[in-house]
C-alpha positions in Angstrom: 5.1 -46.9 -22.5 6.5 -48.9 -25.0 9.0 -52.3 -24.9 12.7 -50.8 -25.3 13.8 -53.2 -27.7 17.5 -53.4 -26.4 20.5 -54.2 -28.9 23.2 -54.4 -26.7 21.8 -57.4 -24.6 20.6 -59.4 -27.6 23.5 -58.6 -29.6 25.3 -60.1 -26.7 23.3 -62.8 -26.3 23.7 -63.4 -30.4 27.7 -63.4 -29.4 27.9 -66.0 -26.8 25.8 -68.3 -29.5 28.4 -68.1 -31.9 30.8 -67.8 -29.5 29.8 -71.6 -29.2 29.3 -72.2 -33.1 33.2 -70.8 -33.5 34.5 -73.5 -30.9 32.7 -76.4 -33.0 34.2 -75.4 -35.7 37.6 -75.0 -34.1 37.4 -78.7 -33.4 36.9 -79.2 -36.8 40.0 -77.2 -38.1 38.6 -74.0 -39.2 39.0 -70.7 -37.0 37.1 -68.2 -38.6 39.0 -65.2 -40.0 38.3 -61.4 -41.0 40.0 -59.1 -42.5 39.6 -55.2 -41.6 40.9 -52.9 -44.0 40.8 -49.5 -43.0 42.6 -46.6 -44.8 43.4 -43.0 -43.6 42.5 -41.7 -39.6 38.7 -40.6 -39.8 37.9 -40.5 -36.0 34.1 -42.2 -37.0 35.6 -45.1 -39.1 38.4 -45.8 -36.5 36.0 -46.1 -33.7 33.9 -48.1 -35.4 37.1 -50.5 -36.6 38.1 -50.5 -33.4 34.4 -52.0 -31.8 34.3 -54.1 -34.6 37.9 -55.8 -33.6 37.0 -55.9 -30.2 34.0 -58.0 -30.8 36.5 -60.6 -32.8 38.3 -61.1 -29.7 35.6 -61.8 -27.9 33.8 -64.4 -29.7 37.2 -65.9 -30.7 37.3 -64.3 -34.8 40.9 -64.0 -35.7 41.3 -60.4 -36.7 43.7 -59.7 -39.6 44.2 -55.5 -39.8 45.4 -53.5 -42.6 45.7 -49.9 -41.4 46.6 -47.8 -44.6 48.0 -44.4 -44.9 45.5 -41.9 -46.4 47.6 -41.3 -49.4 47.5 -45.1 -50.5 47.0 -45.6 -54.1 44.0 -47.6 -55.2 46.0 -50.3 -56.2 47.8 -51.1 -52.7 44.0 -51.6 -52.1 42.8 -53.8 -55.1 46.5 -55.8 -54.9 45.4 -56.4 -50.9 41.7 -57.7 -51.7 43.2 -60.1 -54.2 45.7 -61.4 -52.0 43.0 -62.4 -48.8 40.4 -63.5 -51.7 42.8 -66.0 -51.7 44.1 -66.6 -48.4 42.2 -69.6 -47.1 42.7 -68.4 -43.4 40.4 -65.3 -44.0 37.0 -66.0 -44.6 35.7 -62.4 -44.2 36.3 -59.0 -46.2 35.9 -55.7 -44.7 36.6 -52.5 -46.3 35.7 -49.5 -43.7 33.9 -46.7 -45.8 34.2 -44.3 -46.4 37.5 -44.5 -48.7 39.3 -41.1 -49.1 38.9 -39.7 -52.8 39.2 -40.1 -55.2 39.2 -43.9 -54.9 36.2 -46.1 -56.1 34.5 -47.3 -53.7 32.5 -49.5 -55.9 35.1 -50.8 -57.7 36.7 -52.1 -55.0 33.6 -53.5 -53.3 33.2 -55.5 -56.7 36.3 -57.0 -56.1 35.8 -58.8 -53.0 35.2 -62.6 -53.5 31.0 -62.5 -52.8 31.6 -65.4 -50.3 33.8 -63.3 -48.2 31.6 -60.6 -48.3 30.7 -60.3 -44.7 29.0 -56.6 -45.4 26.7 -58.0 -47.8 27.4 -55.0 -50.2 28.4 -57.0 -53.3 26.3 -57.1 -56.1 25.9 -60.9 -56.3 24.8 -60.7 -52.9 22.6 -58.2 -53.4 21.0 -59.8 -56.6 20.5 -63.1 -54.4 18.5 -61.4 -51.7 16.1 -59.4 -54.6 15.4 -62.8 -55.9 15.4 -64.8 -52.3 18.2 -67.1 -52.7 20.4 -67.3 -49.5 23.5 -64.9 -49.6 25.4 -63.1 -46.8 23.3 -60.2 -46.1 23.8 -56.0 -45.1 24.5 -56.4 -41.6 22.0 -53.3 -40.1 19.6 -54.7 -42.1 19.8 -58.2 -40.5 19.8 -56.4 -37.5 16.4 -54.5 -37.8 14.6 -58.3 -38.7 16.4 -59.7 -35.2 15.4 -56.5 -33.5 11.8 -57.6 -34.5 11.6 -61.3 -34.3 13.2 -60.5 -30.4 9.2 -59.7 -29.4 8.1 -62.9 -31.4 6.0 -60.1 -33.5 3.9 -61.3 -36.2 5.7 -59.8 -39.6 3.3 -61.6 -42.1 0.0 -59.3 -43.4 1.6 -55.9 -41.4 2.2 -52.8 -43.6 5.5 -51.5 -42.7 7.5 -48.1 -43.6 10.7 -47.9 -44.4 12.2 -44.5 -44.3 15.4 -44.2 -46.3 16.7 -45.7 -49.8 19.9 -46.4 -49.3 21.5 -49.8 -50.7 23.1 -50.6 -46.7 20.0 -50.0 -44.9 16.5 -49.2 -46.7 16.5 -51.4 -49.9 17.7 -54.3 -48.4 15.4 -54.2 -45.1 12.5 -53.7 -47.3 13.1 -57.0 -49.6 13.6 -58.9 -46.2 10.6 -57.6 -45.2 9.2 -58.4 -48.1 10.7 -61.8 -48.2 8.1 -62.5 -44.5 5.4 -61.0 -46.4 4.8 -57.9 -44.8 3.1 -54.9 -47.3 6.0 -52.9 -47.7 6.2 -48.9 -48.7 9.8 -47.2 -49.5 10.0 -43.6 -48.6 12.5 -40.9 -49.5 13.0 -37.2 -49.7 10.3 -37.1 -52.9 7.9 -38.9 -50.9 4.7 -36.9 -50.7 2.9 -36.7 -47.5 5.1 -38.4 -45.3 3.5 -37.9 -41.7 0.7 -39.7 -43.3 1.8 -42.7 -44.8 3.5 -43.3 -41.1 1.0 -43.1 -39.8 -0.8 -45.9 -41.6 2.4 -48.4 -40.6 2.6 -51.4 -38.5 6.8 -51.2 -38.6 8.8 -48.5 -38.9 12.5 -48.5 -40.2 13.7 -45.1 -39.9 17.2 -44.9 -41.7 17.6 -41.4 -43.1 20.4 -39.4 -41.1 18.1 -36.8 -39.6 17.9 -36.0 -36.1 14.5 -36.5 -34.7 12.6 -36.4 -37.5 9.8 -38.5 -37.7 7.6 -36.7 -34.4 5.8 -39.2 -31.9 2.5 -37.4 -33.0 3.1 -39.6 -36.5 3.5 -43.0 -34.9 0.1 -45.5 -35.3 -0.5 -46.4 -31.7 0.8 -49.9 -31.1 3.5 -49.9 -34.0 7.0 -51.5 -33.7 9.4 -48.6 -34.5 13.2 -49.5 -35.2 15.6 -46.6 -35.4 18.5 -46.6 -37.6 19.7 -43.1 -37.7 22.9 -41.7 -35.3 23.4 -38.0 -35.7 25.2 -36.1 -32.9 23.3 -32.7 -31.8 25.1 -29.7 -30.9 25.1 -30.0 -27.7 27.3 -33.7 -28.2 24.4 -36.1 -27.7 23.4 -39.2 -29.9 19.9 -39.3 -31.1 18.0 -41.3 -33.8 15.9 -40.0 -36.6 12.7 -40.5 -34.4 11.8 -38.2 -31.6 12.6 -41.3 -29.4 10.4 -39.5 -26.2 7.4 -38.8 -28.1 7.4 -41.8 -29.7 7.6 -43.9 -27.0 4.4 -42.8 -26.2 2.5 -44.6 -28.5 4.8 -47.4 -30.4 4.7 -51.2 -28.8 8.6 -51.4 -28.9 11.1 -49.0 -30.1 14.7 -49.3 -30.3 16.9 -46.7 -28.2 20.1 -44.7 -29.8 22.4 -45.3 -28.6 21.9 -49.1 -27.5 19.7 -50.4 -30.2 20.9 -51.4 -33.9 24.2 -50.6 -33.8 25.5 -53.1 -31.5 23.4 -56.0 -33.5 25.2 -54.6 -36.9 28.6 -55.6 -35.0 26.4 -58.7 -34.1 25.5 -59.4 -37.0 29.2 -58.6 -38.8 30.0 -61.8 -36.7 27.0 -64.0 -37.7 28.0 -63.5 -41.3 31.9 -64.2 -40.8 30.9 -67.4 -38.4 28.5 -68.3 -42.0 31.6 -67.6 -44.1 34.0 -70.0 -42.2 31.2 -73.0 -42.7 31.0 -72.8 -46.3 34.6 -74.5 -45.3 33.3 -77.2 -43.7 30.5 -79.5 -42.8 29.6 -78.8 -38.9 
């Protein structure tokens, strides 16, 4: 059976660390700061606002909440990120997505201050990790390479899949993958043959939304599998987008959903905010 590469232990142990970075640099003046805007009452975002505050507290973040009414203009928005680009106190940026339409989400992504950019969405940050210059980087993504490097796992010379596109989780997993020179293949819904070029991977990132997708039957024996997805069945329960029990069977170490990358995306939410906050100072 394979290693059950567990989140919520080393995203803890990733939060007492900077638990202790956060108290150096309270000595020092700086209390690092982050500011949650979150507009409207979608259950999903609200929960995941709420974890994400709770973590603050915990690791000693000061937490500054905006909680808007679904019928807030774009500009209470835009007139908001302006205002904390320039408050010295915050050194983190948050906007939970997704916005209610018909706002612009990328528009007002763009308009967060890139060095307060604590999701790593912004296109500056983005360009920096294409070219490998160091930027605050997507959170999940940063996850999956801690996931890995937890089992001191060799990244160089492997051929890893990454399953999904998207700018949050696929592209920017697969240029840090890249960046530790692993042979990299992006997959999608166009992707011809898709059992098979799984089965010719080292590492896979699944990160498509589809509930138990990628079958155990498709997993190379001995490959580190990292699940991304978090659908909901009908009958209520969590599952990833790999048929975790199947799987199991044959990967090295796979992540569990629940348990697995989504508490080291809150983890890493931090990591980035404490990063922020030093730009301020010399520790």
């Amino acid at each position: 059976m394979a290693t059950i590469l567990d989140g919520k232990k080393l995203g803890q142990e990733i939060k007492t660390r900077l638990a202790g970075e956060i108290d150096l640099l309270k000595k020092v003046g700086v209390t690092p700061g982050l500011a949650v805007i979150l507009v409207g009452q979608n259950p999903a975002s609200r929960i995941y606002v709420k974890n994400k505050r709770k973590a603050c507290e915990e690791v000693g973040v000061i937490g500054f909440d905006y909680d808007l009414p679904e019928s807030s203009d774009q500009k209470d928005i835009v007139n908001l990120i302006k205002k904390l680009n320039a408050d010295k106190n915050v050194h983190g940026i948050l906007v939970q997505l997704p916005l209610p339409p018909p706002m612009d989400e990328k528009k007002i992504l763009e308009l967060i201050d890139a060095a307060k950019d604590v999701d790593g969405f912004h296109p500056t940050n983005m360009g920096k990790l294409l070219i490998g210059m160091p930027s605050l980087r997507p959170c999940t993504a940063l996850g999956v390479m801690e996931l890995i490097d937890s089992i001191d796992y060799e990244i160089a010379g492997r051929h890893a899949v990454v399953v999904g596109r998207s700018h949050i989780v696929g592209k920017p997993t697969a240029l840090m993958l890249l960046e530790r020179n692993a042979t990299v293949t992006m997959c999608h819904s166009k992707t011809s043959n898709l059992p098979d070029v799984i089965r010719s991977a080292d590492i896979i990132v699944a990160a498509i939304g589809k509930p138990r997708f990628i079958k155990g039957e498709w997993i190379k024996k001995g490959a580190i599998v990292i699940d991304v997805g978090i659908n909901r069945t009908s009958d209520g329960k969590l599952v990833g987008d790999v048929d975790f029990e199947e799987a199991s069977k044959r990967a090295s170490a796979i992540t569990p959903v629940p348990g697995g990358i989504g508490p080291m995306t809150i983890a890493m939410l931090l990591k980035n905010v404490v990063e922020a906050a030093k730009q301020c100072v010399s520790v």
